[in-house]
C-alpha positions in Angstrom: 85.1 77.0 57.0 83.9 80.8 56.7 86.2 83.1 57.7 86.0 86.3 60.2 86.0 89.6 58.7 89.9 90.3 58.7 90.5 87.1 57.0 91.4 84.9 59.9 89.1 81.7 61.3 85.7 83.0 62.6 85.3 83.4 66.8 84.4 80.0 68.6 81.8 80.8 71.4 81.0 77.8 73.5 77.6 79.2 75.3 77.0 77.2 79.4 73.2 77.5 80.8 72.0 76.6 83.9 69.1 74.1 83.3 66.4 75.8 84.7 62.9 73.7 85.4 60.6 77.0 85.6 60.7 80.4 84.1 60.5 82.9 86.7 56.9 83.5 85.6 56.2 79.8 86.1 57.8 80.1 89.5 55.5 83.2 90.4 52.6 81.5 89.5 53.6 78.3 91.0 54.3 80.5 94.5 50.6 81.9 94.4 48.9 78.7 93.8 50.5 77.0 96.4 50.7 79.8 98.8 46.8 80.6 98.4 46.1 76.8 98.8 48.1 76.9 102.1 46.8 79.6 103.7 43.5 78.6 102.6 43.6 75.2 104.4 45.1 76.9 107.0 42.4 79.1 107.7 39.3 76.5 107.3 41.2 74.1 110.1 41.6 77.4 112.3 38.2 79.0 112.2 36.5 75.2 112.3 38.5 73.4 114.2 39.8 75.8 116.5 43.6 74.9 115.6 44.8 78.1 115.2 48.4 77.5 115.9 48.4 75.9 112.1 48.6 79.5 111.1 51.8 81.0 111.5 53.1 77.3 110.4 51.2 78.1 107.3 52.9 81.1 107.1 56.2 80.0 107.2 55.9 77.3 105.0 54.8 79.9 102.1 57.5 81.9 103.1 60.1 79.2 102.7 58.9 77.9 99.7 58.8 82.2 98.4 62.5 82.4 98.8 62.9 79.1 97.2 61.4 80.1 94.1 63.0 83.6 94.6 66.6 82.1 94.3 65.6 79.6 92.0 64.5 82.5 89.8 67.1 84.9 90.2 69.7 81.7 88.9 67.4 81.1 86.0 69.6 83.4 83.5 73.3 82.0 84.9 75.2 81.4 82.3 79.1 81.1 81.3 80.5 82.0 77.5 84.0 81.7 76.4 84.6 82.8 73.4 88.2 82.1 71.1 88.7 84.8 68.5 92.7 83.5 67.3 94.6 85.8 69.8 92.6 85.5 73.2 90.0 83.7 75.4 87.3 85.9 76.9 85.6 84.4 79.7 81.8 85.9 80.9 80.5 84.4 84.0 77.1 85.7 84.6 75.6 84.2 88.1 72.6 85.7 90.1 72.9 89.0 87.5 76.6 90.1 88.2 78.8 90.0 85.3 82.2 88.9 85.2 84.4 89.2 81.5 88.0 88.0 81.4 89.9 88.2 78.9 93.8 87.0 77.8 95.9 86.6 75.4 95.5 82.9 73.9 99.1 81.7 74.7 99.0 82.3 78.2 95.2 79.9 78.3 95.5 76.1 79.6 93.1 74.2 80.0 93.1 71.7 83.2 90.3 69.1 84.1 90.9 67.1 87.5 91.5 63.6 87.4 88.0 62.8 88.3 86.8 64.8 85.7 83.8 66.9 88.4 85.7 70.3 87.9 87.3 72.2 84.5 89.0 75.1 84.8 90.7 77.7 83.1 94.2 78.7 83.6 96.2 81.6 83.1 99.7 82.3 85.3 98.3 83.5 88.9 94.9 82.8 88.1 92.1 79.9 87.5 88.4 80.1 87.1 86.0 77.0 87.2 84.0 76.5 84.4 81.3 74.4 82.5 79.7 74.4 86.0 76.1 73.8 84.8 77.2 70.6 82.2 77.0 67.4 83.1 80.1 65.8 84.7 80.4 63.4 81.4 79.8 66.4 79.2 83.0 68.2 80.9 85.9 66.3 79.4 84.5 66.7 75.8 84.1 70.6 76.2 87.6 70.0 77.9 89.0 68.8 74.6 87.1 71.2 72.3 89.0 74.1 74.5 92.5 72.1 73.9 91.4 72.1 70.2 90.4 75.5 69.3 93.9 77.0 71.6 95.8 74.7 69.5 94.5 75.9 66.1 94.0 79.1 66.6 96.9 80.4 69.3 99.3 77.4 69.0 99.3 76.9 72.6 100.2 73.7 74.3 97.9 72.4 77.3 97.8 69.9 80.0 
């Protein structure tokens, strides 16, 4: 195993992404199509027709489906990072482009998964934060016991 630049074992970084099913380029381009379409049928049933009440339906359909893809793409880049570098556990939560960093000192860290597995979190006295959020719930008690792992080798701590 390499070691960091002072001689001790190199950081451990486990890296969480949202899975995302468009880019927010995708999700613009998506929005136009079907917003154009809309309006488009819209109008041809309005000014034929005569149905012009299908209009502002029209228009809040594209509207809905706007902020949709708005959230959708503002989520896109949510992410969560925790990092081990030997003496403390940095925790990054990055969701809808605020940044929050945490960091302790390694001893203090446990590492608590409920008994149904859905939630992880991380523990430290008077505080918790939830994370591996965006893994599967079968993928949480493996990244669970990789946490356990790398606090017992490189801080010695023990956890539930």
């Amino acid at each position: 195993m390499p070691e960091g630049p002072d001689g001790s074992d190199p950081p451990v970084s486990f890296l969480i992404k949202r899975r995302v099913s468009l880019t927010p380029g995708q999700a613009c381009v998506v929005f136009l199509l079907a917003a154009v379409l809309t309006l488009a049928i819209a109008l041809i049933f309005s000014s034929t027709v005569g149905a012009w009440p299908i209009l502002p339906f029209a228009g809040l359909e594209a509207l809905a489906l706007g902020a949709a893809l708005l959230w959708q793409a503002r989520h896109a880049g949510d992410y969560e990072r925790i990092s081990f570098d030997g003496r403390s556990v940095l925790i990054e939560v990055c969701e809808g482009g605020r940044l929050d960093r945490t960091e302790w000192p390694a001893p203090w860290v446990r590492v608590v998964l409920d008994p149904a597995g859905e939630r992880l979190f991380v523990v430290v006295p008077g505080r918790r934060i939830e994370v591996g959020r965006f893994l599967a719930r079968s993928e949480r008690p493996r990244l669970a016991e990789e946490m356990r792992r790398q606090l017992g080798l490189q801080a010695g701590a023990s956890n539930e």
